[in-house]
PyMOL Python script that loads the backbone (N, CA, C, O; Angstrom):
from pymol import cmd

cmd.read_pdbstr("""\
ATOM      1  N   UNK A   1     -33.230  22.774   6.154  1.00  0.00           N
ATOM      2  CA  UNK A   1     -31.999  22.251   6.692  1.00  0.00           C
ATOM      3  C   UNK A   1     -31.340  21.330   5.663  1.00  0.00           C
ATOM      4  O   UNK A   1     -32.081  20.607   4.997  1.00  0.00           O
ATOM      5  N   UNK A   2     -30.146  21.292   5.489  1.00  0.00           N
ATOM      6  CA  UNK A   2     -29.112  20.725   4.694  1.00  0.00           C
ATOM      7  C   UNK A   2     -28.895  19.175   4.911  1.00  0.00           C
ATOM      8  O   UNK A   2     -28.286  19.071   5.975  1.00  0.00           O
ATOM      9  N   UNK A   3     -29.068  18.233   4.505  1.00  0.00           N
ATOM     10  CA  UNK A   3     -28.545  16.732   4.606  1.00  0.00           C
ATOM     11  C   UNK A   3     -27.122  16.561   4.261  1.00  0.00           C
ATOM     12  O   UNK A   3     -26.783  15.435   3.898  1.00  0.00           O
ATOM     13  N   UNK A   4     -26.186  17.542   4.316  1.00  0.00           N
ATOM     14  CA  UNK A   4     -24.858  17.560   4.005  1.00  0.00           C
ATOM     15  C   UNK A   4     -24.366  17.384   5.418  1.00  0.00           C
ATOM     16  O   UNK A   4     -24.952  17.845   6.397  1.00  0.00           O
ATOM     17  N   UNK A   5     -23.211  16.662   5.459  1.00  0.00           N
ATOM     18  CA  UNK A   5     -22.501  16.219   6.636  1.00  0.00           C
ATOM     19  C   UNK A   5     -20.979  17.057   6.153  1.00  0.00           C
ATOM     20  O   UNK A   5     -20.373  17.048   5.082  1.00  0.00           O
ATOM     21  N   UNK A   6     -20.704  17.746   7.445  1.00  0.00           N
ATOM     22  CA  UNK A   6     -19.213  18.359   7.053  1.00  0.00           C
ATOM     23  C   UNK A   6     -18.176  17.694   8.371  1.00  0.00           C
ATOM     24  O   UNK A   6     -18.725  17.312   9.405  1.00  0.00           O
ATOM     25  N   UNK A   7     -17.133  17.632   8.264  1.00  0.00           N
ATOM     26  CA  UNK A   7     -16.506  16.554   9.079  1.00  0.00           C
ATOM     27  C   UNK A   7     -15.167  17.485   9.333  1.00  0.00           C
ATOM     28  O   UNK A   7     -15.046  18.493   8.636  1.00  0.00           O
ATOM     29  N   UNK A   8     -14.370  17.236  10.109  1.00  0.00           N
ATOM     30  CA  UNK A   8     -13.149  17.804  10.786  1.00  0.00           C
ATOM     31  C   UNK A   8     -11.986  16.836  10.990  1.00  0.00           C
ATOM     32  O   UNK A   8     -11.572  16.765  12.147  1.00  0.00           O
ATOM     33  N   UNK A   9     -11.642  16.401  10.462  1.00  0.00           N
ATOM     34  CA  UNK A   9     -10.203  15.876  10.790  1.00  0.00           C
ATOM     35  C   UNK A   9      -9.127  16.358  11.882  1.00  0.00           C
ATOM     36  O   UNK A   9      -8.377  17.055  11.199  1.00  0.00           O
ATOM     37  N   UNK A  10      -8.687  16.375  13.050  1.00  0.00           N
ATOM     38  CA  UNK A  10      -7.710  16.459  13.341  1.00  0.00           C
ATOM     39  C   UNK A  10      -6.421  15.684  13.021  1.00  0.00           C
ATOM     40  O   UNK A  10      -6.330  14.676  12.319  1.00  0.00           O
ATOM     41  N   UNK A  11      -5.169  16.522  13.844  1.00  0.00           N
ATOM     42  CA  UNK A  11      -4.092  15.253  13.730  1.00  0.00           C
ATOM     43  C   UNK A  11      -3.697  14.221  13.990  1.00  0.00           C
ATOM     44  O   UNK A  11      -2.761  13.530  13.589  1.00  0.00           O
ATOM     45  N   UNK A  12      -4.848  14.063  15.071  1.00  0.00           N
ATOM     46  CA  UNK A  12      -4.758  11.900  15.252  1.00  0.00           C
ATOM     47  C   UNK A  12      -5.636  11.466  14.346  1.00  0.00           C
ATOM     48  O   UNK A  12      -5.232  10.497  13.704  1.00  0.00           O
ATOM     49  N   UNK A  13      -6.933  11.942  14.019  1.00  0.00           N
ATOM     50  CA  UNK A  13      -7.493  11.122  12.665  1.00  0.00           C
ATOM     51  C   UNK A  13      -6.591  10.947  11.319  1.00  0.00           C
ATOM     52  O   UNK A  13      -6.571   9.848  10.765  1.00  0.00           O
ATOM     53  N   UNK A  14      -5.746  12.188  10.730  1.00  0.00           N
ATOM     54  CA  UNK A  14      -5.318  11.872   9.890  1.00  0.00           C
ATOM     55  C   UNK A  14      -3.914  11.084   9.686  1.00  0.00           C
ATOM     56  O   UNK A  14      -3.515  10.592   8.630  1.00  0.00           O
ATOM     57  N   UNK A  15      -3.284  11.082  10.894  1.00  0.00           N
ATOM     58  CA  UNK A  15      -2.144   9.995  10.980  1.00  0.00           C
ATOM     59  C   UNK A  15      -2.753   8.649  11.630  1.00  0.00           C
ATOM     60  O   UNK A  15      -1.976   7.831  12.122  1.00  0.00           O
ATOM     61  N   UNK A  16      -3.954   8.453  11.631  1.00  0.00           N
ATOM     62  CA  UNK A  16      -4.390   6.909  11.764  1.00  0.00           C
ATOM     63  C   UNK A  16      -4.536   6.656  10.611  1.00  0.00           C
ATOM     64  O   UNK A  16      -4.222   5.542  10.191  1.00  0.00           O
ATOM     65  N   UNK A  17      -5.241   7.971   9.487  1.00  0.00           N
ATOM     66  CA  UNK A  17      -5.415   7.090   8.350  1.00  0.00           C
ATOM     67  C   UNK A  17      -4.325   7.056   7.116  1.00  0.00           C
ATOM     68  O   UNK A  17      -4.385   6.678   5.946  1.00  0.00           O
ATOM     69  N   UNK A  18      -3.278   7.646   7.961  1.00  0.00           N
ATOM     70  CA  UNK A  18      -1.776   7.456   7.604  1.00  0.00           C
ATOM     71  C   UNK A  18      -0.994   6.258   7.472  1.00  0.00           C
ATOM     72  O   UNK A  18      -0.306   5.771   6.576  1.00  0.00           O
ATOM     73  N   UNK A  19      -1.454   5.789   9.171  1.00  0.00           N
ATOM     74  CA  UNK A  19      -1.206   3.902   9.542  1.00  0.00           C
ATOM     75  C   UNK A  19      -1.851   3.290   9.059  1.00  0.00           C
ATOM     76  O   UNK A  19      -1.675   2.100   9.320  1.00  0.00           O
ATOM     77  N   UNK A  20      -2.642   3.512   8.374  1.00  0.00           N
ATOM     78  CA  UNK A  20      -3.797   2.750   7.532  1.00  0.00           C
ATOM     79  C   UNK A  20      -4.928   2.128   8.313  1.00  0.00           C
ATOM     80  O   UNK A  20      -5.517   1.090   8.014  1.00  0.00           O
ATOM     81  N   UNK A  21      -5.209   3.110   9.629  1.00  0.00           N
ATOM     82  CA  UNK A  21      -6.697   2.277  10.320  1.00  0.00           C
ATOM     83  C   UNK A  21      -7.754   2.881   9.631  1.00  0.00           C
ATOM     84  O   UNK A  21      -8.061   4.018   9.272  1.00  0.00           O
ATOM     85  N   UNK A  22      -8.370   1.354   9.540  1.00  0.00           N
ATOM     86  CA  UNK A  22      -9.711   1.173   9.107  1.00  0.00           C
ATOM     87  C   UNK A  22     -10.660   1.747   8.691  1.00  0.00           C
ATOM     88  O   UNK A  22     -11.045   1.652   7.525  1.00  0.00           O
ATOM     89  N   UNK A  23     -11.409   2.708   9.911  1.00  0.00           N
ATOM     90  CA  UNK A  23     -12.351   3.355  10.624  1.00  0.00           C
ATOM     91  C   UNK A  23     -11.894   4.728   9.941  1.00  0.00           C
ATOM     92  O   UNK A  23     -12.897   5.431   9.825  1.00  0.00           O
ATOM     93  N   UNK A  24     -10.740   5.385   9.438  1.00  0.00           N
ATOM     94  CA  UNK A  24     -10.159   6.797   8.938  1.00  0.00           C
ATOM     95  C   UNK A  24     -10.462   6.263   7.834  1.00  0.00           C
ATOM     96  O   UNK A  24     -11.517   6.778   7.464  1.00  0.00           O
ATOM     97  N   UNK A  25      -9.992   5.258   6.863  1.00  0.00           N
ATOM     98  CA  UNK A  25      -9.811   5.061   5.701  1.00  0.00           C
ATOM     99  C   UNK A  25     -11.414   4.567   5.056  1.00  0.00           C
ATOM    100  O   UNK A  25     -11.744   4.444   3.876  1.00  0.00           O
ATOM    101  N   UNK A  26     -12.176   4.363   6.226  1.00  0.00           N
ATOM    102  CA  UNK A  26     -13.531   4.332   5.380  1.00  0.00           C
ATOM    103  C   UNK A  26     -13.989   5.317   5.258  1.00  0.00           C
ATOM    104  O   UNK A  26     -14.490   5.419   4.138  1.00  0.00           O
ATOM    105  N   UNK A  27     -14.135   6.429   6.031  1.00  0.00           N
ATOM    106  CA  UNK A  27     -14.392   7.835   6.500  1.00  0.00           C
ATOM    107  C   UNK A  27     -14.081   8.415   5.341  1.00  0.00           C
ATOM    108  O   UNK A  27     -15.041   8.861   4.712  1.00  0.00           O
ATOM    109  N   UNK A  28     -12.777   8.569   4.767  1.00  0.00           N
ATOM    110  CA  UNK A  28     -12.057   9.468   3.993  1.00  0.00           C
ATOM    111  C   UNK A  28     -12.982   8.621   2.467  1.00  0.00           C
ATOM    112  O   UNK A  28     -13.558   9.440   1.751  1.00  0.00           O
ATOM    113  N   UNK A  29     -13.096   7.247   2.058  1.00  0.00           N
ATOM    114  CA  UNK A  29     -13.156   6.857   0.948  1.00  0.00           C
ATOM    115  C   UNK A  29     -15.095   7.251   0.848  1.00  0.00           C
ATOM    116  O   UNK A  29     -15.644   7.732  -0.143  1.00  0.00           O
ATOM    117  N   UNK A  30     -15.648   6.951   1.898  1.00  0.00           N
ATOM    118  CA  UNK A  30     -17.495   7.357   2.038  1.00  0.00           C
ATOM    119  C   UNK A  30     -17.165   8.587   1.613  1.00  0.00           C
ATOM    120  O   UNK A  30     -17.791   8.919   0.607  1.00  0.00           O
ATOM    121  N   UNK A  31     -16.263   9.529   2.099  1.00  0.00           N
ATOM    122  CA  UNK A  31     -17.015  11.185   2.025  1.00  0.00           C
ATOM    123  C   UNK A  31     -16.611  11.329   0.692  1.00  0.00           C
ATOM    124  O   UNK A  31     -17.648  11.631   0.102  1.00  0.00           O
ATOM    125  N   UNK A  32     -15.325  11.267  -0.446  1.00  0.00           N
ATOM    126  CA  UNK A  32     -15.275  10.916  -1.409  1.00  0.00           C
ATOM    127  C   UNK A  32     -16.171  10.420  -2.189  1.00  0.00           C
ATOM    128  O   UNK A  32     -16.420  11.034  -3.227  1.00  0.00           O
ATOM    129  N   UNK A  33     -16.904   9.147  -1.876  1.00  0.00           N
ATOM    130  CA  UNK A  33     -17.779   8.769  -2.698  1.00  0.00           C
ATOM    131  C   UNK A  33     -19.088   8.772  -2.815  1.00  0.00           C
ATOM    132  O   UNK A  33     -19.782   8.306  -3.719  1.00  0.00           O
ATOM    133  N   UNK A  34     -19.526   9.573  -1.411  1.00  0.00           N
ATOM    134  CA  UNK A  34     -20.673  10.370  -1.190  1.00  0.00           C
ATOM    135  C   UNK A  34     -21.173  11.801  -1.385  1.00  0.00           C
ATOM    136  O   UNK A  34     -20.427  12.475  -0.676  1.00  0.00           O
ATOM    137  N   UNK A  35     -22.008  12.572  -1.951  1.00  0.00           N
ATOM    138  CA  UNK A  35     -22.301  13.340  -2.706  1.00  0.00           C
ATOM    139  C   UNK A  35     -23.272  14.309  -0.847  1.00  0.00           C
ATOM    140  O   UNK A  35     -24.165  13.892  -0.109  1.00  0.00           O
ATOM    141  N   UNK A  36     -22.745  15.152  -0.839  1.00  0.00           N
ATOM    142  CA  UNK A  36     -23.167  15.713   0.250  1.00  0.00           C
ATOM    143  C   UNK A  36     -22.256  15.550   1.497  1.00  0.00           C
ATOM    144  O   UNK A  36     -22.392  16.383   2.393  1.00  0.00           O
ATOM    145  N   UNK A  37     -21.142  14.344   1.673  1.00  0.00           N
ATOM    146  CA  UNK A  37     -20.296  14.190   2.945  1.00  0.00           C
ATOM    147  C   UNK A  37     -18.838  14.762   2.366  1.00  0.00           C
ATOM    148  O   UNK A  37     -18.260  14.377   1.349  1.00  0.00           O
ATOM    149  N   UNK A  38     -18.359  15.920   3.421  1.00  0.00           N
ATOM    150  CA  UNK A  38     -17.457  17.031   2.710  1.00  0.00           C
ATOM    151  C   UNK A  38     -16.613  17.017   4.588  1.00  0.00           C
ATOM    152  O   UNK A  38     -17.031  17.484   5.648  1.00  0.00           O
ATOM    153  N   UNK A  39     -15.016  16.071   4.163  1.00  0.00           N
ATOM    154  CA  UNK A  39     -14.046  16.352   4.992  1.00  0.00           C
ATOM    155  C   UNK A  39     -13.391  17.268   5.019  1.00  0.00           C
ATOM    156  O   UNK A  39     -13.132  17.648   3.877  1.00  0.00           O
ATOM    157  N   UNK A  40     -12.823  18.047   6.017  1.00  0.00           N
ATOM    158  CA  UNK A  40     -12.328  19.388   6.046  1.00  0.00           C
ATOM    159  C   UNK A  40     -10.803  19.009   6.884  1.00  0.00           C
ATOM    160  O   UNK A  40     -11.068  18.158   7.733  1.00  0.00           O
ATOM    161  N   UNK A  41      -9.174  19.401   6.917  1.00  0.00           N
ATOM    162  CA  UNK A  41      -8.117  19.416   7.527  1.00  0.00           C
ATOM    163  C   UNK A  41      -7.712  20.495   7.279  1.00  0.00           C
ATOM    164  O   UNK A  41      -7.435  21.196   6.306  1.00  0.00           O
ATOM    165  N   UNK A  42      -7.726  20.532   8.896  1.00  0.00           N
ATOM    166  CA  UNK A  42      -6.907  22.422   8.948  1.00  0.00           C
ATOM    167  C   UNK A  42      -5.655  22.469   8.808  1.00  0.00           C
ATOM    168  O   UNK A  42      -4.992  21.505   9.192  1.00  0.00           O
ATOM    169  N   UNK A  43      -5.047  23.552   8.247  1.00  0.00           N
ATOM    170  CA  UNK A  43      -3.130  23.431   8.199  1.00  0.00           C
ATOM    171  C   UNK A  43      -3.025  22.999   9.377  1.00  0.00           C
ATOM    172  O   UNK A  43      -2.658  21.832   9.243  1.00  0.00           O
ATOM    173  N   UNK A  44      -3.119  23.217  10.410  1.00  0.00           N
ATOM    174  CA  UNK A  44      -2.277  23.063  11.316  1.00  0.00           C
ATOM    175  C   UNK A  44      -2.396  21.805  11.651  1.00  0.00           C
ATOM    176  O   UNK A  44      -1.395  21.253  12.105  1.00  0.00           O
ATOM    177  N   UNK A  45      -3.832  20.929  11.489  1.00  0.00           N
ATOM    178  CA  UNK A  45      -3.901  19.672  11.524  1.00  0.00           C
ATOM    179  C   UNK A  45      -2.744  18.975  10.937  1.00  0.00           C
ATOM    180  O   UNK A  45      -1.982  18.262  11.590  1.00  0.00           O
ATOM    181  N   UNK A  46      -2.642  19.218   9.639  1.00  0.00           N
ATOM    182  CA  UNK A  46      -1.670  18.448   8.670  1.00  0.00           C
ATOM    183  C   UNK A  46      -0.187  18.590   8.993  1.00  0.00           C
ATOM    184  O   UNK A  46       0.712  17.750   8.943  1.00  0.00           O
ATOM    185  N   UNK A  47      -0.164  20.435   9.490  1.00  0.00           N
ATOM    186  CA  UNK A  47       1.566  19.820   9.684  1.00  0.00           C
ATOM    187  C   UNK A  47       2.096  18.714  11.474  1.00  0.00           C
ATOM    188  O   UNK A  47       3.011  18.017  11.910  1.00  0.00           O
ATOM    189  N   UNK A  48       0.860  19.218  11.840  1.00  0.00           N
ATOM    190  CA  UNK A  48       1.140  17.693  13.130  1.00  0.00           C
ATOM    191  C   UNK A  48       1.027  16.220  12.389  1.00  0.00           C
ATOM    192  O   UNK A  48       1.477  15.239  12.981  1.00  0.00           O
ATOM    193  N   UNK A  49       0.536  16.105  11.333  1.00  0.00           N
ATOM    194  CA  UNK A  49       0.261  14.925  11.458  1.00  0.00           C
ATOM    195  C   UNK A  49       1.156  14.132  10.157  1.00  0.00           C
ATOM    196  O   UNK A  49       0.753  13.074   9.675  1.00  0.00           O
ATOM    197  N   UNK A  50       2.241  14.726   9.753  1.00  0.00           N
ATOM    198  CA  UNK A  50       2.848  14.868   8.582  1.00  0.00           C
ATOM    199  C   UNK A  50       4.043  13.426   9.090  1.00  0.00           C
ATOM    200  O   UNK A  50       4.855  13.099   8.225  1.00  0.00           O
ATOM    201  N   UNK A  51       4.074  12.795  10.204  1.00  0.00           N
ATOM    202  CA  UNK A  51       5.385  11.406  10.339  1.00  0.00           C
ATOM    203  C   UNK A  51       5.217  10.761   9.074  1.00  0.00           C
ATOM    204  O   UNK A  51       6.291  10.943   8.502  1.00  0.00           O
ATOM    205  N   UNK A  52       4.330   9.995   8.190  1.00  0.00           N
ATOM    206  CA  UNK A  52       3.942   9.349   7.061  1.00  0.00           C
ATOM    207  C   UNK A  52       3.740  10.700   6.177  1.00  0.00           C
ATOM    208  O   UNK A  52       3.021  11.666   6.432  1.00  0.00           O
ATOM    209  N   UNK A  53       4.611  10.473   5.036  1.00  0.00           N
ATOM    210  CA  UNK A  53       4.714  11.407   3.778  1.00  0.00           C
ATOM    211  C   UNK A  53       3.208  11.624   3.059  1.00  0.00           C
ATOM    212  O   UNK A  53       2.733  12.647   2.566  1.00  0.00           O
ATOM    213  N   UNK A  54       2.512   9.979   3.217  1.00  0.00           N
ATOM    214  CA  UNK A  54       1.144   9.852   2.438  1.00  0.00           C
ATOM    215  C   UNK A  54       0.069  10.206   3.058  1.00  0.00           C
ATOM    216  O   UNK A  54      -1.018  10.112   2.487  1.00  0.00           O
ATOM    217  N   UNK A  55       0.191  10.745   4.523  1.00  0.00           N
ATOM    218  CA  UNK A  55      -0.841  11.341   5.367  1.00  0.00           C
ATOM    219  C   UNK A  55      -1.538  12.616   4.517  1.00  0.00           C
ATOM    220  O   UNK A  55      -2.606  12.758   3.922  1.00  0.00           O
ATOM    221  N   UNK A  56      -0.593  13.305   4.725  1.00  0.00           N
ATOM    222  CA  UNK A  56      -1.744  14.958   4.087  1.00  0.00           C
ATOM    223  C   UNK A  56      -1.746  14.308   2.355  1.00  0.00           C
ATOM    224  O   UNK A  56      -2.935  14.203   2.055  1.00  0.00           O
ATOM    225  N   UNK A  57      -1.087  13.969   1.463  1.00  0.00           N
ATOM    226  CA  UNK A  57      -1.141  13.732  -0.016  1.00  0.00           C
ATOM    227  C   UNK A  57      -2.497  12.942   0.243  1.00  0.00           C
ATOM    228  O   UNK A  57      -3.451  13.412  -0.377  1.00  0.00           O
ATOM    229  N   UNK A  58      -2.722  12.027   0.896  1.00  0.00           N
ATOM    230  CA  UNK A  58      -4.238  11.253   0.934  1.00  0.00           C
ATOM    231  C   UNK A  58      -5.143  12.223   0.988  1.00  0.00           C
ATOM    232  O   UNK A  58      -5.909  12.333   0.031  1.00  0.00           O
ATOM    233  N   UNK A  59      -5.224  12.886   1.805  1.00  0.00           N
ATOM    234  CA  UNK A  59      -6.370  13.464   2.467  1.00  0.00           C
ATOM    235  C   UNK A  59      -6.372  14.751   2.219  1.00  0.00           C
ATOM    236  O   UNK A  59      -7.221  15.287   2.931  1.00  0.00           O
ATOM    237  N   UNK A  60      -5.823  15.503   1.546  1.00  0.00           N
ATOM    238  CA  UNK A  60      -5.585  16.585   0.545  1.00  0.00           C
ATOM    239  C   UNK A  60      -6.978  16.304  -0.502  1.00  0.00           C
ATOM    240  O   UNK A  60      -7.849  17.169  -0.593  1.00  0.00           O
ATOM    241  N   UNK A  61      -7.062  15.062  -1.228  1.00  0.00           N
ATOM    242  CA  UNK A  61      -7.538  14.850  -2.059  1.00  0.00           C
ATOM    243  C   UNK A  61      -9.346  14.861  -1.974  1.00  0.00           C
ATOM    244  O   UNK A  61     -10.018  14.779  -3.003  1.00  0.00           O
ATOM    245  N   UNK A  62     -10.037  14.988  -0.444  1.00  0.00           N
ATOM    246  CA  UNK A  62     -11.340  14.856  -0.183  1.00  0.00           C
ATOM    247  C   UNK A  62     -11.432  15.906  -0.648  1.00  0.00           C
ATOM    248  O   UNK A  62     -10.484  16.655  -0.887  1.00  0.00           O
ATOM    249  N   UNK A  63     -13.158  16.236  -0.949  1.00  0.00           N
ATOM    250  CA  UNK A  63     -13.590  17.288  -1.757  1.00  0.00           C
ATOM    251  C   UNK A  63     -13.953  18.391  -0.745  1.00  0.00           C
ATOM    252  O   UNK A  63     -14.001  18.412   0.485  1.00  0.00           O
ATOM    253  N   UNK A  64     -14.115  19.007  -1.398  1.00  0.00           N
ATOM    254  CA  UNK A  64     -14.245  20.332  -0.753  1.00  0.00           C
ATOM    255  C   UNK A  64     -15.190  21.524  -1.287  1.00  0.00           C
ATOM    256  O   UNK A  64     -14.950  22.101  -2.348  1.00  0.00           O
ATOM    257  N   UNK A  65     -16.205  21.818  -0.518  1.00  0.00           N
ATOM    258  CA  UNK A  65     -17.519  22.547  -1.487  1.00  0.00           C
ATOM    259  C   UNK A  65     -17.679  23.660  -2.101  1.00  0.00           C
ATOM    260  O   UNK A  65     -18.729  23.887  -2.703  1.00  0.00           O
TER     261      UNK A  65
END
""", "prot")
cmd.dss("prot")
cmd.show_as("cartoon", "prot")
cmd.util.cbc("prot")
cmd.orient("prot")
């Protein structure tokens, strides 16, 4: 079994970490800087969650395996 964590974003997680809460923005910066934790946003997530321009450009940027 895998110790990799894969994660799901919907469109209220990623326009919280649009508003800049907390709890999204640690999420997004851990899986980034953790080697095995891999965030995933579905299109359709992103175009709901697109009110803040820097929503999907942020979170575009998590890795992906």
């Amino acid at each position: 079994m895998s110790d990799a964590l894969h994660i799901v974003l919907d469109d209220t997680a990623m326009a919280a970490a649009g508003q800049g809460n907390v709890l999204a923005s640690r999420l997004i910066h851990r899986a980034h800087a953790e080697p095995g934790w891999f965030l995933y946003a579905p299109a359709c997530a992103l175009v709901e969650a697109v009110p803040l321009p820097i929503t999907s450009s942020a979170l575009i940027r998590a890795r992906v395996p």
